[in-house]
N, C-alpha and C positions, 0 to 999 in steps of 0.2 A: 441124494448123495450123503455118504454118513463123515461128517467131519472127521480130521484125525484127532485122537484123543491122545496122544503123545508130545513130549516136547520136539522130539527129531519127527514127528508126522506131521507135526504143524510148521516148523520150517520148511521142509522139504513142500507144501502144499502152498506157503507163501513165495520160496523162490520161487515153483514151476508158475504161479499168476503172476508174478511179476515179469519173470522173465516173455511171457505171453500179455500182460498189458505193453512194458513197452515194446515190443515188435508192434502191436496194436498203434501206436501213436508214430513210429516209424512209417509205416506201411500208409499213415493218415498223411504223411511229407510228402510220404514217398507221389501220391496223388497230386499234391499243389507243389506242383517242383520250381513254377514260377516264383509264388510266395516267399519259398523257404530262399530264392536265390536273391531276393530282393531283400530278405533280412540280413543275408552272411553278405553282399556288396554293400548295405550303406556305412557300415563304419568303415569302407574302402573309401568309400566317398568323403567322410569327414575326414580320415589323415590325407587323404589327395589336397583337400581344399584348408586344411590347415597348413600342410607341409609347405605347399608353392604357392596357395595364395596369401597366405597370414604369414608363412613363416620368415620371408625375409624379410619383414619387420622387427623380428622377435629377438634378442639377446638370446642365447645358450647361455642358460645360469651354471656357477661355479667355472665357467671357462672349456672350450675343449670341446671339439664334437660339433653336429648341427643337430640345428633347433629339430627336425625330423627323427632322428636318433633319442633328442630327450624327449619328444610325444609319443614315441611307440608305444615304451609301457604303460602310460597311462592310458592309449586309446585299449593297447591288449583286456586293462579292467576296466573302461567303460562300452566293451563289449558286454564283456562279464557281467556287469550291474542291467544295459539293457536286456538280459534273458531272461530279465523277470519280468518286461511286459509279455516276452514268448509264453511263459508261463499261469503269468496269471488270465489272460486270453483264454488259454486252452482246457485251465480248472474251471474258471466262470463260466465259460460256452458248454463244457459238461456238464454242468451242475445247472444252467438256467435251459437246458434242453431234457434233461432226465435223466441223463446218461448215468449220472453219480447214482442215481436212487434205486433204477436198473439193475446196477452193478451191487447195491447195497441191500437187493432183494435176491439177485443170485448165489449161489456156495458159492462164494469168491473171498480168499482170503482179506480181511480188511488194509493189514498191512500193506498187502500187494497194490492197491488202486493206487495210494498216494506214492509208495514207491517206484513201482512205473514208470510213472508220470516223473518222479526224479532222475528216474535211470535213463529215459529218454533225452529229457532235456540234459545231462552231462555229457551223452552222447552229441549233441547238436551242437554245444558249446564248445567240444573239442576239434568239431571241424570247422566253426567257427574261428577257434583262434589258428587252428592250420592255417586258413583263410589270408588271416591277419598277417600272421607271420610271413606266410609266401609275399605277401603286401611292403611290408615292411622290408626284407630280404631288394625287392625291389627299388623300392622306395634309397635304400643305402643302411636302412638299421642294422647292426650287428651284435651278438653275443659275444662280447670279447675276452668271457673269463672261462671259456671251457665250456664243454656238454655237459658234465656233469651240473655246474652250476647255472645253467641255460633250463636243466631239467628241473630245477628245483625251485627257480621262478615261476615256469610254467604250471609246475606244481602248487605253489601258490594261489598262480591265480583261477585256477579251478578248486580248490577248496573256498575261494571265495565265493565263487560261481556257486559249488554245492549246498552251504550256507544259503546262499540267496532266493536258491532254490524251494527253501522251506518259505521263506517270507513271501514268494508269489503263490507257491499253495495256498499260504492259509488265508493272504487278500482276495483269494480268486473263489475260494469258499466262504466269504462273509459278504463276497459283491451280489449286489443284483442283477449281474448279466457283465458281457463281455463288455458292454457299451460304458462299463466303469473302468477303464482302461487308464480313460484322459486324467482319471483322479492318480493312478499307479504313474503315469507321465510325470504328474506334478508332482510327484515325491524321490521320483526318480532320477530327471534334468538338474536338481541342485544341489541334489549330492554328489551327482558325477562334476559337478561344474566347480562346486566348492569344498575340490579339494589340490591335491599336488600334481593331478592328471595331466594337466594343459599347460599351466600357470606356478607360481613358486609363491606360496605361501608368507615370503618374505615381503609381499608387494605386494601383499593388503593389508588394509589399516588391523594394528595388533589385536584387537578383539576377534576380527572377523579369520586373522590366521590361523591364531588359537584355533579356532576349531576347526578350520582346513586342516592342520598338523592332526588333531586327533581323530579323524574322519576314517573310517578302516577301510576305505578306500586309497587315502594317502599311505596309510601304512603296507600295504597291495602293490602301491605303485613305487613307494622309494624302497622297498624292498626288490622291487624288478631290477630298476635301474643300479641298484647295486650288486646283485647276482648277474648283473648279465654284461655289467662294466660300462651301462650307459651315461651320459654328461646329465649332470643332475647336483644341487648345490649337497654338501655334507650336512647341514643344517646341523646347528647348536643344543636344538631344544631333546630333553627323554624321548620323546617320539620319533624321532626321525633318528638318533642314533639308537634305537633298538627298533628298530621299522620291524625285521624279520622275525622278531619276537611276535611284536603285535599283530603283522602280517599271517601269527599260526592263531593268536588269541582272539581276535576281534572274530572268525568266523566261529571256531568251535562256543564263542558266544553266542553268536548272530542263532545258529544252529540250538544250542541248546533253550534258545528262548524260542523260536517258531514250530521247532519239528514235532514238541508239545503240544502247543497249540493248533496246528494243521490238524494233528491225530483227535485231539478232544473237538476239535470243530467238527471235525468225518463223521465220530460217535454221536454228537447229539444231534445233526442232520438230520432232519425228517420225523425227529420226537414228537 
């Protein structure tokens, strides 16, 4: 096959493999329908077991609303944060099977493998958070400030999701196999846990809030709740009144540090 030698030949040659990787990793779902259904229900099962088993416990911070109302958004992004063990899963299992190296001996554009593999997973994450949503819909959660700004949370928390995306690539190509997962778990469960997701910042000891408040997860999440009119405290501190700032900055960072990195890890693969 003779590569294209143009700028518009080599796009044109990276979208058509991309758009053919991910149907590739679609079509690989599409097989384990069990699986993929056991990943989009368990964060059904944690707002089930937060909502009505923990949550008449719980105060609703800043007043107003029930405690199920102020978890949605944060479960919506600790959805979002768990896609990266989906993720890193599926680059490590390629890459400790052959499949990366395969693909890395084929005319395949390069750009396209790891894109793919992104276009895929944002695909999954938005039926994902449908998932959620229909959950919460049930559950009694509501968007009480309009579609337009219901769409614009959502919109967030898929750029976060996209972000995050570059960060399971490029763990899932420095692991030594999928069975490095447990290690992406432990990095994963304490950033979702400490931050504004569950819990109110205000009611951990001050060192430990500080950096719940700046966690760009918190910022994800008290950006939801206030785009969408959920019960949630207004917080004092720069972070939390500029959430939706940070909620656009904290990924186009997250992104601009890994998507680097992914692309340089792919290229020197196999040196």
């Amino acid at each position: 096959m003779t590569l294209p030698e143009t700028p518009v030949g080599r796009l044109r040659w990276a979208v058509a493999d991309t758009r053919t990787l991910t149907g590739r990793a679609l079509a690989h779902w599409a097989r384990r329908p069990g699986e993929v259904a056991v990943g989009l229900l368990f964060p059904v099962m944690v707002v089930l077991m937060m909502g009505y088993l923990f949550g008449g416990q719980m105060d609703v911070p800043g007043g107003g609303g029930g405690y199920r109302e102020f978890i949605m958004p944060g479960m919506f992004a600790m959805t979002m944060l768990f896609g990266i063990e989906t993720t890193f899963a599926a680059v490590a299992g390629d890459a400790a099977k052959g499949v990366t190296d395969r693909f890395r001996a084929m005319p395949t554009s390069p750009p396209a493998i790891i894109a793919g593999r992104g276009a895929a997973d944002l695909l999954h994450s938005v039926a994902a958070l449908a998932v959620m949503a229909v959950c919460g819909l049930l559950v009694g959660w509501r968007a009480h400030e309009g579609a337009a700004r219901a769409l614009a949370g959502l919109g967030l928390l898929l750029l976060l999701r996209f972000a995050l995306i570059w960060m399971g690539v490029y763990l899932g190509l420095v692991a030594k196999g999928p069975e490095s997962v447990a290690v992406v778990q432990t990095l994963v469960w304490p950033i979702g846990f400490l931050s504004s997701a569950l819990v109110v910042p205000d009611t951990m000891p001050g060192w430990l809030g500080a950096i719940a408040e700046w966690n760009p997860m918190s910022a994800t999440v008290t950006a939801c709740r206030e785009l969408f009119g959920d019960p949630g405290p207004a917080g004092g501190s720069w972070a939390a009144q500029h959430s939706v700032l940070l909620a656009v900055l904290w990924p186009l960072l997250i992104t601009a540090v890994f998507f680097p990195l992914a692309a340089r890890r792919y290229r020197v693969m196999g040196r």
